[in-house]
C-alpha positions in Angstrom: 111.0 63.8 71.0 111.7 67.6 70.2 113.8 68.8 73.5 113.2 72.1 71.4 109.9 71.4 72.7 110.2 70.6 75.8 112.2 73.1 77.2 109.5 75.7 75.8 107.0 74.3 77.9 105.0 76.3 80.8 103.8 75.4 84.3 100.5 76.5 85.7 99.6 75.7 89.3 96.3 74.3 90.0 94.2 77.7 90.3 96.2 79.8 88.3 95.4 81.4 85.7 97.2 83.0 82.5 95.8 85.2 80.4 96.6 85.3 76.8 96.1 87.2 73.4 96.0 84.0 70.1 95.9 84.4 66.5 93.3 82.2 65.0 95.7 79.0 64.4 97.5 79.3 67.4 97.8 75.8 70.1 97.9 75.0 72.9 98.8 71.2 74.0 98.2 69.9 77.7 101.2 67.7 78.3 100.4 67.0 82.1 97.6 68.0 84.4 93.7 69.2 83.7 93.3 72.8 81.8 90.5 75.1 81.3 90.4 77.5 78.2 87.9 80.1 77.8 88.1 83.4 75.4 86.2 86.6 74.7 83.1 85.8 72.4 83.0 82.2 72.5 80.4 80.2 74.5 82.2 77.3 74.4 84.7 76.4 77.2 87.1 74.0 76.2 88.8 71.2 78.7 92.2 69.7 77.9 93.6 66.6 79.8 96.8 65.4 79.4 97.5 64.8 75.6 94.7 67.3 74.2 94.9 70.0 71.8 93.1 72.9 71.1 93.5 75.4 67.9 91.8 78.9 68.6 89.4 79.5 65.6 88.7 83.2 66.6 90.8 86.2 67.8 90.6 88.4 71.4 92.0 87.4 74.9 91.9 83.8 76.5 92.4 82.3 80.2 94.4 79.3 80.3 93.5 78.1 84.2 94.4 75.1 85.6 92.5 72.9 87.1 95.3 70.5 88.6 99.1 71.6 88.1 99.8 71.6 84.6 102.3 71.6 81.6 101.6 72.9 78.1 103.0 74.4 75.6 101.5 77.3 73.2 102.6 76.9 69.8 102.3 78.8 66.6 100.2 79.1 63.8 100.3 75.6 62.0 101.4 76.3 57.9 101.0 74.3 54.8 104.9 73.4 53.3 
């Protein structure tokens, strides 16, 4: 496991809620808890449980709430080697 990782990763209370600006690539990976993702544009709103993913496809400004206290991280744009 990447401790690099690790120590990067966030905690959101059940109920909050953090807003947040992605590039289109960006992820963000639930590693404990229940998550809610919604952004500016989209219809879609996306759930992550423990272990799920999610790659914003589309620009503007996102809420990350949680829906039970949480982990994840937010991590970069993935790039081809």
């Amino acid at each position: 496991m990447n401790n690099d990782l690790v120590l990067g990763a966030e905690r959101l209370g059940k109920g909050g809620v953090r807003r947040i600006n992605p590039a289109v690539g960006r992820r963000v990976e639930c590693l404990s808890g229940v998550l809610w993702i919604t952004q500016d544009g989209d219809r879609r709103d996306v759930i992550l449980e423990t272990g799920d993913a999610f790659a914003f496809d589309r620009g503007g400004d996102a809420l990350l709430s949680a829906l039970a206290d949480s982990g994840y991280l937010l991590l970069g744009e993935a790039k081809d080697h």
